[in-house]
C-alpha positions in Angstrom: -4.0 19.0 5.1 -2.6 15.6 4.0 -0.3 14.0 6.7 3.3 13.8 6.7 4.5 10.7 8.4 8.3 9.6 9.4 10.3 6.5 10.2 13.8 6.6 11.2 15.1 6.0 8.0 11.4 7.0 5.6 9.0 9.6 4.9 5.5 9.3 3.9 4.1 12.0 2.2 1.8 13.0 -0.6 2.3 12.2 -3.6 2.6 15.0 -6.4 3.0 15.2 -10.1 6.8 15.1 -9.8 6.3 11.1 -8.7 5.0 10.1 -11.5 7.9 8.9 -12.9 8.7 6.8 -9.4 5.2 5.4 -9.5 5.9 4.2 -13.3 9.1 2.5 -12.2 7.2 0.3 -9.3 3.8 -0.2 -11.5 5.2 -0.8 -14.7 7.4 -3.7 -13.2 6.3 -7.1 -13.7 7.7 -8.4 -10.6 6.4 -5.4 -8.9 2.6 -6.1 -9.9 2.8 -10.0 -10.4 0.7 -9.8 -7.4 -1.4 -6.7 -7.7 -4.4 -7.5 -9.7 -3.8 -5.2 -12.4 -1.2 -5.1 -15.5 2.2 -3.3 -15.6 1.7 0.5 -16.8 3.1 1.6 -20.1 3.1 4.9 -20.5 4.4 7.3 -17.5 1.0 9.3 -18.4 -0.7 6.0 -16.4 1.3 7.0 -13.2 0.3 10.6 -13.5 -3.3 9.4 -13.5 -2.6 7.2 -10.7 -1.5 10.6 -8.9 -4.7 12.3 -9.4 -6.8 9.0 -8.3 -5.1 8.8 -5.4 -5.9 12.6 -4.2 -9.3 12.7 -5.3 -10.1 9.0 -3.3 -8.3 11.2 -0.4 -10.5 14.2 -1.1 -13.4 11.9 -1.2 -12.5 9.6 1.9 -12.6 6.8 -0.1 -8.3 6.3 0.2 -5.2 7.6 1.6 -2.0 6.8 0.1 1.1 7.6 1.1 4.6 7.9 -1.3 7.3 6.4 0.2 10.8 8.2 0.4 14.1 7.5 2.1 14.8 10.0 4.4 18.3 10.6 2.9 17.1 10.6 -1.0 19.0 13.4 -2.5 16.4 13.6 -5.8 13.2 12.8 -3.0 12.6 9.9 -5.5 9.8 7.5 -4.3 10.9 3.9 -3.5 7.2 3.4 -3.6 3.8 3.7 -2.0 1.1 2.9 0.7 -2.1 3.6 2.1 -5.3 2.2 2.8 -7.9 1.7 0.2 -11.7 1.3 0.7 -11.7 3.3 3.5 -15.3 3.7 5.1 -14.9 6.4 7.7 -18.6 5.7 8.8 -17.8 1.8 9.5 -14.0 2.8 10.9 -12.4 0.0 8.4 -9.6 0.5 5.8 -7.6 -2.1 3.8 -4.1 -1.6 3.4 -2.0 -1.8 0.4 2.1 -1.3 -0.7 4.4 -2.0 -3.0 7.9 -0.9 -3.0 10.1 -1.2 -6.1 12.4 -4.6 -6.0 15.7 -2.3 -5.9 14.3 -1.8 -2.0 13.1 -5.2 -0.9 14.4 -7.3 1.8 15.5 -3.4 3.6 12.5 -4.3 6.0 11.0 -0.8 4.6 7.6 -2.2 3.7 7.1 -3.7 7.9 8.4 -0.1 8.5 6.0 1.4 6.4 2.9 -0.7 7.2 3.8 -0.4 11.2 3.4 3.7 10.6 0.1 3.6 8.8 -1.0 1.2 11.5 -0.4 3.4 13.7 -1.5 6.3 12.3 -5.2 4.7 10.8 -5.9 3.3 15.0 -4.2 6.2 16.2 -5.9 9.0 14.0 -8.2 8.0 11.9 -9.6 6.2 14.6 -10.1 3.3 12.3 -11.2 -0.2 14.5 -10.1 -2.8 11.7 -7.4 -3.1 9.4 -7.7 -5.5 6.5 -5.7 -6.8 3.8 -5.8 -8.5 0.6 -2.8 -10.7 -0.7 -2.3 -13.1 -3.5 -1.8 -16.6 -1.9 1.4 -17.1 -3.7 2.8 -13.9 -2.4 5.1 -15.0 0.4 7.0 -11.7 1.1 3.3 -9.8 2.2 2.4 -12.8 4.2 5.1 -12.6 6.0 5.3 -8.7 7.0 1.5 -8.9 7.9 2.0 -11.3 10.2 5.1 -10.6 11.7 3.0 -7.2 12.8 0.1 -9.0 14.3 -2.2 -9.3 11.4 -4.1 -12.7 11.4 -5.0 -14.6 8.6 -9.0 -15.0 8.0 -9.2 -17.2 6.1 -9.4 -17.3 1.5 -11.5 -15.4 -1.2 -11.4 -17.9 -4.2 -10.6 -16.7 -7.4 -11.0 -13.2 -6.0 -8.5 -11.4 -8.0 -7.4 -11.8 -11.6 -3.8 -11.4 -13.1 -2.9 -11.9 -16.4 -6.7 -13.0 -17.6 -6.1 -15.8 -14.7 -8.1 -15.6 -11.6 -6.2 -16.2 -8.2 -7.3 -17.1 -4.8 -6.3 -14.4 -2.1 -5.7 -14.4 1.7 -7.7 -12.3 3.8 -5.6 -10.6 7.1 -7.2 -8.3 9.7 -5.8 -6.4 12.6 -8.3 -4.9 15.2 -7.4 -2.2 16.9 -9.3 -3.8 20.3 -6.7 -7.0 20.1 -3.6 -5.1 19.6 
């Protein structure tokens, strides 16, 4: 049974077919995946395959992810999404990732979010590290991360590539021992 997560003002729950069009409005803006590593969709029939990824990497314990809803959505319209990826049961590690479309930045949703799956990945899935992977130019991930206790490891050169351009990224971890 895939877990249902809640924040005073969000739910995290599974995503279903219906969100397809919510993940196609995050993915397929260019602000939204500037620092993703991949390109912006362009058909909504992307998002639907995103949907099916997602549950078969959960299926597979290879991912978890999460959509993100406001408690108080009347249409229970995704604002966006969140899990971990690379998730190794066996080695009790997970990376993180979230995006949230720009109409919904600067709410504090995505330190919400990201404090919840925290939570929930030490908590239940009894994971022992928490890692993260983040564009160096992406200020607004840097600072969530850190303001909930992840540390900054140090940089991957040329790790991920945008736009046929390859970035450095920033490593974080948070270890459930130090928190």
């Amino acid at each position: 049974m895939f877990p249902r997560l809640e924040t005073d003002r969000l739910l995290l729950r599974e995503l279903t077919e219906a969100d397809a069009a919510g993940i196609f409005a995050c993915f397929s803006n260019v602000d939204v995946t500037r620092y993703y590593g991949q390109e912006p969709l362009e058909r909504l029939e992307q998002a639907a395959e995103f949907v099916m990824l997602f549950a078969r990497n959960y299926q597979e314990k290879r991912g978890i992810r999460w959509g993100i809803q406001l408690k108080d959505s009347p249409d229970n319209r995704i604002i966006g999404t969140i899990g971990f990826n690379a998730w190794m049961p066996k080695h009790r590690r997970a990376e993180i990732g979230y995006e949230l479309h720009p109409d919904h930045w600067h709410k504090g949703y995505a330190s919400e979010a990201v404090a919840t799956i925290v939570a929930y990945g030490f908590e239940q899935l009894e994971l022992a590290r928490i890692g993260a992977v983040v564009f160096v130019e992406n200020g607004a991930s840097h600072a969530v991360l850190t303001k909930l206790g992840f540390q900054q490891e140090g940089v991957l050169r040329d790790y991920m590539v945008q736009g046929g351009k390859s970035h450095d990224t920033n490593v974080y971890s948070l270890l459930r021992s130090i928190r």
